[in-house]
C-alpha positions as CSV (number, residue, x, y, z in Angstrom):
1,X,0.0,0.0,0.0
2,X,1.0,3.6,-0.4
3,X,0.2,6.8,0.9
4,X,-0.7,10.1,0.5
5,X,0.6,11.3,4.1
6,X,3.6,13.6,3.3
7,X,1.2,15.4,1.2
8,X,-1.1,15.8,3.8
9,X,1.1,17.0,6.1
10,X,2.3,19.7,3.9
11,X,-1.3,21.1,3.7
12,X,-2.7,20.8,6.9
13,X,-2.4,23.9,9.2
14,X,-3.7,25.1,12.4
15,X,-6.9,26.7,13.2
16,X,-10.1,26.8,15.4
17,X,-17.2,28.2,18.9
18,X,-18.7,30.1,21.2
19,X,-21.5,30.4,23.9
20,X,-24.2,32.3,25.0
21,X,-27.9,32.1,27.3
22,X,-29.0,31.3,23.7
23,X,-28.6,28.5,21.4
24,X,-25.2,29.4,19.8
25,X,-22.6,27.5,17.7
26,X,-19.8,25.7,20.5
27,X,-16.3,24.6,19.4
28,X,-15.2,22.1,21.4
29,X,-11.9,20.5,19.1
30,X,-8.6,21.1,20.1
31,X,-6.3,22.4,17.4
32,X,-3.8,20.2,15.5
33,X,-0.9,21.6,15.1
34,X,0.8,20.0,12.3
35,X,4.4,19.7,11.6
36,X,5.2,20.5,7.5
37,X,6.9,18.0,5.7
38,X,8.1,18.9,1.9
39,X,8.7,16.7,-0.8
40,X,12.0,17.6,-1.9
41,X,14.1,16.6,-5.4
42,X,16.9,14.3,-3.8
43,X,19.9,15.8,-4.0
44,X,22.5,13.7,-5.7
45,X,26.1,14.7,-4.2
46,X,27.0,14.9,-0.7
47,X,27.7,18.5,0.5
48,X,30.7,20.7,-0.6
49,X,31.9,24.2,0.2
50,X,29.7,26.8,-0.8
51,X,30.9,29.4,-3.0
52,X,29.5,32.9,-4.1
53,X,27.1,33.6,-6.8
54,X,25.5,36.1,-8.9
55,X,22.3,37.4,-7.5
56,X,20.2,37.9,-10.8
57,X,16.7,39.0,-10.5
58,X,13.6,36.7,-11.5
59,X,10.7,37.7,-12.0
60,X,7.5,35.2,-11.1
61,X,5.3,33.7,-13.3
62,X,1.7,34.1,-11.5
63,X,-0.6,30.7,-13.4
64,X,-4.0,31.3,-14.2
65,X,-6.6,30.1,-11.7
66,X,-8.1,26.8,-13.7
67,X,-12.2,26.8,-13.8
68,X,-13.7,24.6,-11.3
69,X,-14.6,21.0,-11.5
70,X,-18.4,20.5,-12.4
71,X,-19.0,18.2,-9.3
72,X,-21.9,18.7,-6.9
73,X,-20.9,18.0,-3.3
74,X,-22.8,18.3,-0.7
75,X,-21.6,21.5,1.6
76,X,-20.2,19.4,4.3
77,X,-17.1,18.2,2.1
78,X,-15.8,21.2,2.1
79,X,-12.1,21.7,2.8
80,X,-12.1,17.8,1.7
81,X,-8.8,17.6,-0.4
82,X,-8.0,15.4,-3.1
83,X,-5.1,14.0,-5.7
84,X,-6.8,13.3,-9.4
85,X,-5.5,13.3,-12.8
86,X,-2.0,14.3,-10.9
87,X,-3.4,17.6,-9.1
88,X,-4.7,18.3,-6.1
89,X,-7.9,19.6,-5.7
90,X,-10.1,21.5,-3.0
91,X,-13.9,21.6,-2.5
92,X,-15.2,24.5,-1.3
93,X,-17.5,26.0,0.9
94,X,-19.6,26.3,-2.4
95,X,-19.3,22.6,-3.6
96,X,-17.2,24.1,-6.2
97,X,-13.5,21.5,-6.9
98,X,-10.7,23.7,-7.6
99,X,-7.3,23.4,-8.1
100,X,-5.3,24.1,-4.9
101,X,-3.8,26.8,-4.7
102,X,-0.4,26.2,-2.8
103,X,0.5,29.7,-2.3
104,X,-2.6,30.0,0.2
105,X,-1.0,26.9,2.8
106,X,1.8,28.8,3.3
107,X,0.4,31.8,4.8
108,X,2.1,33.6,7.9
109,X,0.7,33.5,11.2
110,X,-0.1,36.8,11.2
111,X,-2.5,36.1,8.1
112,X,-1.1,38.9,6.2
113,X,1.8,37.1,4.2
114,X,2.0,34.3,1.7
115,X,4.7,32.9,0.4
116,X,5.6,30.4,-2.3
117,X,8.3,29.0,-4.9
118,X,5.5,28.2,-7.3
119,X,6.4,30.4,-10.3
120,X,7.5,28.7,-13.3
121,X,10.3,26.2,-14.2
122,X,13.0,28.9,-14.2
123,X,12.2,30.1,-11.2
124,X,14.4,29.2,-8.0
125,X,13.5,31.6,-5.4
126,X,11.2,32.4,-2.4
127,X,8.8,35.0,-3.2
128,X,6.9,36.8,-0.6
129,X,3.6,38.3,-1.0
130,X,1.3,40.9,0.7
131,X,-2.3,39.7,0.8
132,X,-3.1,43.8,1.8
133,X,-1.3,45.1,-1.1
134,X,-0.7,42.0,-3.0
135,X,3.3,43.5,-3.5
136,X,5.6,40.6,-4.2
137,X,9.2,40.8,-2.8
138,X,11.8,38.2,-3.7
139,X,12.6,37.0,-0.9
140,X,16.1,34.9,-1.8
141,X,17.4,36.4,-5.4
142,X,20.0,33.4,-5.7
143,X,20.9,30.6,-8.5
144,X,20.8,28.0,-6.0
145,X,17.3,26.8,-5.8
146,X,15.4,27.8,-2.7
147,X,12.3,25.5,-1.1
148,X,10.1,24.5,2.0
149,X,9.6,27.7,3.6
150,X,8.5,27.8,6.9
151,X,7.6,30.9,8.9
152,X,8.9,32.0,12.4
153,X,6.3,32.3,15.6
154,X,6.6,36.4,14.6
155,X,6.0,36.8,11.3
156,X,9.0,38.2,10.6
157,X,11.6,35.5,9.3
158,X,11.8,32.6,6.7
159,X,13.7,29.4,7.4
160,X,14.4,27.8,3.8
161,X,16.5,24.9,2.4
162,X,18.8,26.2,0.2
163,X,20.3,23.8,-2.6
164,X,21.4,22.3,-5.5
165,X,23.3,19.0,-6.8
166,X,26.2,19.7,-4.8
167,X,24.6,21.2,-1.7
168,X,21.8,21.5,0.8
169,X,21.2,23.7,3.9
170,X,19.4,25.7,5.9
171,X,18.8,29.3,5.9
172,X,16.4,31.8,7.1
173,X,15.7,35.2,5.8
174,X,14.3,38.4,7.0
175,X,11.5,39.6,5.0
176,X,12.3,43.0,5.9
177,X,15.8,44.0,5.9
178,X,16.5,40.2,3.3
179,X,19.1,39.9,5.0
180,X,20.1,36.1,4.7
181,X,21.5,34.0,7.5
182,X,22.7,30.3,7.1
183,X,21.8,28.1,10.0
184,X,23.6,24.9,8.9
185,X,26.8,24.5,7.1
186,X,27.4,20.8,7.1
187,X,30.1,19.8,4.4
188,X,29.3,15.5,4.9
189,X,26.0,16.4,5.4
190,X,22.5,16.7,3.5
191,X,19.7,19.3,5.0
192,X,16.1,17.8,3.8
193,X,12.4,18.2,5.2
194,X,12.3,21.1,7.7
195,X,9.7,21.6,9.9
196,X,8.9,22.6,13.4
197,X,7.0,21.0,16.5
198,X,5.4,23.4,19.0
199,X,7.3,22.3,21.9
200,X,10.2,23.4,20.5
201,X,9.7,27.2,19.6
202,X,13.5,27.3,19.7
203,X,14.2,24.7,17.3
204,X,14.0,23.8,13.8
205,X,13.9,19.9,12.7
206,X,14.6,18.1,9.7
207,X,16.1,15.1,8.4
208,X,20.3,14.7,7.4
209,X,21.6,12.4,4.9
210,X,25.3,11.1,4.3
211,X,27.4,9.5,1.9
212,X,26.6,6.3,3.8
213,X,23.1,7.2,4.4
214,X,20.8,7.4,2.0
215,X,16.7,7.4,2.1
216,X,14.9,3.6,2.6
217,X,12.2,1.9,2.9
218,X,10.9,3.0,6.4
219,X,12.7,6.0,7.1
220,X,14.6,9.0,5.8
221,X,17.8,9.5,7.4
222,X,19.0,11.2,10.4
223,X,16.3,13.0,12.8
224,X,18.3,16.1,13.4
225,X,17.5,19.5,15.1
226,X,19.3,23.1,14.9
227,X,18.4,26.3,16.8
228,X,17.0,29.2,15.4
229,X,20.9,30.5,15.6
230,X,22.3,27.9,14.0
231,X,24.0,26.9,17.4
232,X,23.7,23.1,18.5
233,X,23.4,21.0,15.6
234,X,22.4,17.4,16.4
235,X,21.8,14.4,14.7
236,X,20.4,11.2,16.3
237,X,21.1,7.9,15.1
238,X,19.9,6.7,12.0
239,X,18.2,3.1,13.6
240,X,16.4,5.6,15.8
241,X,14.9,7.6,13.3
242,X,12.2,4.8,11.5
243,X,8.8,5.5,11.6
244,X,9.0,8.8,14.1
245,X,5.6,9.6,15.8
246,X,5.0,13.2,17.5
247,X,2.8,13.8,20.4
248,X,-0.4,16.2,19.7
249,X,1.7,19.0,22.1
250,X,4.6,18.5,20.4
251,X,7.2,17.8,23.1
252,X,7.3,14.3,22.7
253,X,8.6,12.1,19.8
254,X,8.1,8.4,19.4
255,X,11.4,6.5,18.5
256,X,11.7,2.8,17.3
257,X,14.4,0.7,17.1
258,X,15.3,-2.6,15.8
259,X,18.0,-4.9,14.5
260,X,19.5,-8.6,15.3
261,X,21.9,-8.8,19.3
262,X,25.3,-10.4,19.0
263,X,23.6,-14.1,18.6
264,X,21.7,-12.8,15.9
265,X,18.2,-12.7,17.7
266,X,16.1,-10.2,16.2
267,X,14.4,-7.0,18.8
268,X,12.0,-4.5,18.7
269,X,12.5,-1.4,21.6
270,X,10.1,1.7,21.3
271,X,11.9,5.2,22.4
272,X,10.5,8.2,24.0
273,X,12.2,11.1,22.8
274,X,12.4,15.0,24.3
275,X,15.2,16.8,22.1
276,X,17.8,18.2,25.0
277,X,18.1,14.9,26.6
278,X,18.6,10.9,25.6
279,X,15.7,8.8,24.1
280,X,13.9,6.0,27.3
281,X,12.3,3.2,26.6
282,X,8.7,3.3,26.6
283,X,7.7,2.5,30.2
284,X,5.4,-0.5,29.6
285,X,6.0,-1.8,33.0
286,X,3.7,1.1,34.2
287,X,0.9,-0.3,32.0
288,X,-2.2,-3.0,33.7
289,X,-2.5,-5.9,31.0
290,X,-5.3,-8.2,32.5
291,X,-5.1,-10.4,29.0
292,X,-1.8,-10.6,28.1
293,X,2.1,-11.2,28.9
294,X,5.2,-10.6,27.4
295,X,4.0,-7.7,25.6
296,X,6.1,-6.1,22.9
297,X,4.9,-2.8,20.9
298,X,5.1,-3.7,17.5
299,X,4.1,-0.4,15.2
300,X,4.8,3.2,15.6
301,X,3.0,4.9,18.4
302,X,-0.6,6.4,17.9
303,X,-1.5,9.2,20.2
304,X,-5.2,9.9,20.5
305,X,-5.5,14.2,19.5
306,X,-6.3,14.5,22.9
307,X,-3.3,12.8,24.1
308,X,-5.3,10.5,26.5
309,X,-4.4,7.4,25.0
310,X,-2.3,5.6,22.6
311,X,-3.2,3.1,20.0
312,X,-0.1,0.7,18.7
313,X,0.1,-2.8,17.3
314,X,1.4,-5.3,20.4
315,X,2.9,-8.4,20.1
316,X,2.4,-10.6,23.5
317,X,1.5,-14.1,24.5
318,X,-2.4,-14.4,25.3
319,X,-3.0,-17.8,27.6
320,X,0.2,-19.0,26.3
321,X,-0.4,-18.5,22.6
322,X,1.0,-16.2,20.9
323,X,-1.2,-12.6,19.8
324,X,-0.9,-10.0,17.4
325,X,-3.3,-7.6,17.4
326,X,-4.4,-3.8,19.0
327,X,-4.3,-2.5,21.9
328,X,-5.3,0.7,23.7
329,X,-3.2,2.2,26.3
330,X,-4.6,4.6,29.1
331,X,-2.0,7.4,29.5
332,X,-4.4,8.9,32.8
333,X,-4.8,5.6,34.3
334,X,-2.2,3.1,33.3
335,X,-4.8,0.9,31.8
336,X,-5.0,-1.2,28.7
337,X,-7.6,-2.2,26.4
338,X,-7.2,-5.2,23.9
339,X,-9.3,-4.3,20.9
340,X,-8.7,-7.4,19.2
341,X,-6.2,-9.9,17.3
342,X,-5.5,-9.3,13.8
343,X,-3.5,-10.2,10.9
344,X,-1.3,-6.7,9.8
345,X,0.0,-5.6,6.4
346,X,3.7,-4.0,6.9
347,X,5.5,-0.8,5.7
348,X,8.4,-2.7,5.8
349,X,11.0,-4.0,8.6
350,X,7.8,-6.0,9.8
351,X,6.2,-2.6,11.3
352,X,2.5,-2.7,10.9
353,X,0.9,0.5,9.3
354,X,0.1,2.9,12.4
355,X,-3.4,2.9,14.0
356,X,-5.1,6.3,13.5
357,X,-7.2,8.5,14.9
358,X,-10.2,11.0,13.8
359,X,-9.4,14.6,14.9
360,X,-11.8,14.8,18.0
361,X,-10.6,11.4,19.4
362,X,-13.3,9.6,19.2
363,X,-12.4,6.9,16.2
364,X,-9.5,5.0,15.3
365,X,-9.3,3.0,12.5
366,X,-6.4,0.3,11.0
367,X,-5.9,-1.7,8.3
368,X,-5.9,-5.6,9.4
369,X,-6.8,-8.9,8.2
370,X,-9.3,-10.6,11.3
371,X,-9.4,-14.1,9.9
372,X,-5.5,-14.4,9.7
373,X,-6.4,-14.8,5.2
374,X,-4.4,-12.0,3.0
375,X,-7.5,-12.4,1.0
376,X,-9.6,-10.7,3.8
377,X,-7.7,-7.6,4.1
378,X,-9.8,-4.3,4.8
379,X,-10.4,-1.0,6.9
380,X,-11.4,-1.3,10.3
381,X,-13.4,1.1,12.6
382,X,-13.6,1.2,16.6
383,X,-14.6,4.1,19.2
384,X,-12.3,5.5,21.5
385,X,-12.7,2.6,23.9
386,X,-12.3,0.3,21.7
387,X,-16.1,-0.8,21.3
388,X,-18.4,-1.0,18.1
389,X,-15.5,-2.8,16.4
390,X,-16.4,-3.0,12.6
391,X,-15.1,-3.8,9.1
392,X,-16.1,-0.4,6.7
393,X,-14.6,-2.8,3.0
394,X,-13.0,-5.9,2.3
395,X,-10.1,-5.4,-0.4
396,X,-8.5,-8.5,-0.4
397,X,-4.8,-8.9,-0.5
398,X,-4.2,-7.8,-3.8
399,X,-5.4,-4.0,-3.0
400,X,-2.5,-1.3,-3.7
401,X,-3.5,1.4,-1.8
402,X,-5.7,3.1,1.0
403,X,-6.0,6.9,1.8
404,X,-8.2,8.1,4.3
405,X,-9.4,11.2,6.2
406,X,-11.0,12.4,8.8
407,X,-13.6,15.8,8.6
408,X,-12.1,18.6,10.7
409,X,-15.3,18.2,13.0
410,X,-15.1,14.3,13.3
411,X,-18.4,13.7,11.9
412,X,-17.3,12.1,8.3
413,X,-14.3,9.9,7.4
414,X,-13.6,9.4,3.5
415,X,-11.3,6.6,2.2
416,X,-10.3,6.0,-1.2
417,X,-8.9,2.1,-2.0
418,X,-7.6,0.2,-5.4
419,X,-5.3,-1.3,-7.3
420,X,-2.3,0.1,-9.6
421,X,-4.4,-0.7,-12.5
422,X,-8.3,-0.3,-11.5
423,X,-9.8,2.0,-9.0
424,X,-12.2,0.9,-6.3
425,X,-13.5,4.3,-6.0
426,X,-13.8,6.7,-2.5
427,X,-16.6,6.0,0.3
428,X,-18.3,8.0,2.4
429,X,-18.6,7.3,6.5
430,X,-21.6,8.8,8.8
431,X,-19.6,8.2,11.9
432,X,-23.1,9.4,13.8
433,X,-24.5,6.1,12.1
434,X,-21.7,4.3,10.8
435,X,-23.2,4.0,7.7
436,X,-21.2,4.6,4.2
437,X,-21.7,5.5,0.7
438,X,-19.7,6.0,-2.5
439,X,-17.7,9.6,-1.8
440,X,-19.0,12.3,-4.9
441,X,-15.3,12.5,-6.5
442,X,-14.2,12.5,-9.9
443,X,-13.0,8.3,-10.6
444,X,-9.8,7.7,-9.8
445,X,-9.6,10.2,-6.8
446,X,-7.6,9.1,-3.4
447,X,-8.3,11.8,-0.4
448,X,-5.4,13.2,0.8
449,X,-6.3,15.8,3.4
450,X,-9.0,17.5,5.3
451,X,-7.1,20.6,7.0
452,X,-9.1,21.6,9.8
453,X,-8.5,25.5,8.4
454,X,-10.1,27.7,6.2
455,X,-8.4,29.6,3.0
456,X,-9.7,33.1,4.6
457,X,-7.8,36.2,3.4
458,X,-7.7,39.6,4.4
459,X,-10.3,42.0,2.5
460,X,-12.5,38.5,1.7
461,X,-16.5,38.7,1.7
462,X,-17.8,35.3,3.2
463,X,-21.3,34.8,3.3
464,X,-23.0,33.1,6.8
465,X,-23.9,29.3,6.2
466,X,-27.1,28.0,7.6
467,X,-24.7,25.6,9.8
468,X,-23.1,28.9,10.9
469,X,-26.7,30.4,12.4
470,X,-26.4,32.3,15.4
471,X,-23.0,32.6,15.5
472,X,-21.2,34.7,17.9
473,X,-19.7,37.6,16.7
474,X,-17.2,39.2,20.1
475,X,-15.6,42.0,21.2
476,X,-12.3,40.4,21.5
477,X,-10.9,36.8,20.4
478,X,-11.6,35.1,23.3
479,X,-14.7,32.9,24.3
480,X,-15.3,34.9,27.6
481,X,-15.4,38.1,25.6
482,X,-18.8,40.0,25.2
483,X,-20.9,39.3,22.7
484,X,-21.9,41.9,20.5
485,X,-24.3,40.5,18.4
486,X,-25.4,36.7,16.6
487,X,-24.8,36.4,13.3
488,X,-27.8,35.0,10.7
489,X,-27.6,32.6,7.8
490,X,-27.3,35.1,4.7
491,X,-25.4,37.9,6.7
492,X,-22.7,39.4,4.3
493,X,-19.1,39.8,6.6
494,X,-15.8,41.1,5.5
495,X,-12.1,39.8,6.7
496,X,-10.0,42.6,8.5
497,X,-7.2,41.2,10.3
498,X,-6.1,38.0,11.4
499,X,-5.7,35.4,12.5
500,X,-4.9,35.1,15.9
501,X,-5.2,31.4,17.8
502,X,-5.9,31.6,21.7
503,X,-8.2,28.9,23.6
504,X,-7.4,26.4,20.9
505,X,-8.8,27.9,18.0
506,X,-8.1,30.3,15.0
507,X,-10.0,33.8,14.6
508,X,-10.4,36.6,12.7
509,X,-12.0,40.0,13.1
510,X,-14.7,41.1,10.4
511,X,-17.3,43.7,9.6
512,X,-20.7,43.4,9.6
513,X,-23.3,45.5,6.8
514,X,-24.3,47.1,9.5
515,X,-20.1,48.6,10.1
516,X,-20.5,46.1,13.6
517,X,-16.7,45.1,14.2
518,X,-16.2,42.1,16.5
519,X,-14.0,38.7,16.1
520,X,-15.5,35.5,15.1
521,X,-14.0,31.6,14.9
522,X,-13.2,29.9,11.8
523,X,-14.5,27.0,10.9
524,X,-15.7,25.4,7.8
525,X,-18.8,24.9,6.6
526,X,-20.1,27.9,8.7
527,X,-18.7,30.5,5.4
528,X,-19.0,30.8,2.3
529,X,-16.7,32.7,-0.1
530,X,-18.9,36.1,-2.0
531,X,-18.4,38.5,-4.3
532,X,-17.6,41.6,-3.3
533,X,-21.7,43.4,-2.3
């Protein structure tokens, strides 16, 4: 099987409803905050010295906006993204499919920057623009070609890879003064895949390759880290760096290791990892298992959004015979839950695919075989507590791939599933019912994301939603803050400043057609985009 997941990760961004005596909207999710991952061309060298180069201007190419798909959707899908006929697509809050426009997932925290290398095949530079004035600015002017920006907490700086066939590292850049900084200067070593975790506001992560290291199946080099300075550079092992898994608060990272001892026995050890010190070992010993003995995790770590449990893949004895199968574990309580036995397809190294979970914590789902047959391979569905166990398809051994997602709100979960060859086609799942039906995509589409953010922008016109009725519209971004007034289905706002996240969730101040200025949430489905009244 193969997924869409790096892809994912690249688009999905952070984001957020309120209370009142009367009925109003409530936002109750927490916010996800991902960590970006970019696809980058491998380089093909190993690191030499870096030496100067012209500065030559470039000009960017700005591509037309495509029409939109003619696909009625229903106007919960929105924000549903997709991969068909080698693009990705977005549904609207309209229903409307439209190409995606990558410039928009890279926007700055404070809402009024975009930035993007997405300007034709000449171009090799950063280019910053102002969604206020729309004023571009190149941001890195250099013949080495620039990629996977990622903005600083402020607003005000760009960390970059900088590279070419020879080189690769990392820079940032200040988009006022452009004055250039290099953070990593590594001459055996390869800079790829930045991003950032929020527990670590002082550090930036990415992988490191060497001239003995090079990307495999199951994992991508060296986990290393830098600080914003460019002081304290580290690399952890490469046998620690398969399969990482991050906690939702981002201070903790999920290690696994494995290899054959000195008599050629084969192990399994799962790490817990908090950059500044050395990875433990998980501390199963702390864990209750009423069922079974001799347990061994067997698949990356699964950490409910919520971060009250984890979901993994065990290996243990159960009344002496051996089991394979899932079980939850009870971070509050030390408890376990034993879902149920199950055959598992592998990623590779004999690691099962991870277990996941639906954005509010109340699903997980896997991919398992429960009659032991690789003909009776399918997607699986539980609760939180492992209850209402149930198989959603049957694909047989023979299927290629499975993509799934979950909706922002953790009603809906969408999965696409087929061969190399022959599509099975995308399904729908009421998780209120559990009931399912074919997905309205174009054939052939796999889901590959479901960002729990909206593409607002600054001077935008959205339009109130029926599912956004009575919606509180505050004096200040905070859910204690008073409310000025409740806004209707049909009411006409327009985008002024933002966003700003506090209390786990994303808002932006508008204006009313009445001239009533307050802040509001963002969520989708509650919006829809209009033409300027």
């Amino acid at each position: 099987m193969k997924n869409n997941f790096v892809f994912v990760t690249m688009l999905l961004g952070v984001v957020a409803c309120s209370n009142s005596a009367t009925p109003t909207l409530e936002e109750t999710r927490e916010v996800a905050t991902p960590t970006k991952h970019e696809r980058q061309a491998t380089p093909t060298k190993i690191l030499v010295t870096l030496t100067a180069s012209p500065t030559p201007t470039v000009t960017p190419t700005i591509p037309q906006t495509p029409l939109p798909l003619q696909i009625e959707s229903d106007p919960f899908m929105a924000g549903l993204i997709y991969s068909w006929d080698y693009d990705y697509w977005l549904i609207d809050s309209r229903g409307d499919h439209s190409l995606v426009d990558t410039t928009r997932t890279n926007s700055s925290p404070s809402g009024q920057y975009t930035v993007t290398t997405d300007c034709g095949m000449d171009c090799t530079d950063i280019f910053l623009t102002d969604l206020a004035t729309g004023e571009q600015t190149n941001l890195t002017n250099t013949e080495q070609a620039s990629s996977s920006p990622l903005w600083s907490q402020d607003s005000k700086k760009i960390y970059y890879l900088e590279w070419d066939e020879h080189i690769s590292d990392i820079w940032s850049v200040d988009i006022t003064t452009l004055e250039k900084t290099r953070l990593t200067q590594t001459p055996d070593r390869v800079e790829v895949w930045p991003f950032r975790l929020s527990g670590y506001p002082d550090l930036l992560f990415f992988y490191s390759w060497t001239s003995d290291i090079s990307p495999g199946e199951g994992w991508v080099g060296y986990l290393s880290s830098v600080k914003l300075d460019g002081s304290e550079y580290v690399a952890l092992p490469h046998d620690l760096t398969r399969y990482p898994a991050f906690s939702p608060d981002g201070k903790t990272i999920g290690l696994m290791t494995y290899g054959y001892d000195e008599e050629d026995n084969f192990f399994r050890e799962t790490l817990l990892y908090h950059p500044g010190s050395e990875p433990q070992p998980f501390p199963l010993e702390k864990y209750m298992f009423d069922e079974l003995t001799d347990v061994k995790i067997a698949s990356p770590l699964s950490w409910s959004p919520n971060q009250t449990k984890i979901a993994i893949w065990a290996a243990a004895q159960l009344e002496g015979d051996d089991f394979f199968g899932i079980v939850l574990l009870d971070l509050l309580n030390f408890t376990t839950k034993v879902i149920g036995e199950y055959k598992a397809p592998y990623t590779g190294w004999s690691t099962p695919y991870k277990v996941e979970w639906s954005k509010d914590s109340q699903w997980i789902t896997f991919y398992a075989s429960d009659s032991g047959e690789d003909e009776d391979y399918g997607i699986w569905l539980a609760d939180e507590n492992g209850r209402d166990v149930q198989k959603l398809n049957n694909f047989g051994e023979n299927f290629d791939y499975c993509d799934h997602v979950w909706s922002p709100d953790g009603r809906w979960f969408i999965y696409s599933c087929g061969y190399l060859d022959e599509t099975f086609g995308s399904w729908l799942v009421d998780l209120n019912t559990t009931n399912q039906s074919p997905a309205d995509l174009p054939s052939g589409a796999r889901v590959a994301g479901w960002p729990t953010f909206v593409l607002f922008e600054v001077n935008a016109y959205l339009q109130i939603m029926e599912a956004g009725a009575n919606l509180n519209l505050r004096e200040a971004p905070d859910l204690n803050a008073p409310v000025l007034l409740q806004l209707q289905s049909g009411d006409i706002i327009q985008i002024l400043e933002g966003p700003i996240e506090t209390e786990n969730f994303i808002w932006w101040k508008v204006r009313t057609e009445g001239n009533v200025e307050g802040w509001v949430v963002e969520q989708w489905g509650w919006y829809a985009s209009v033409d300027r009244p």
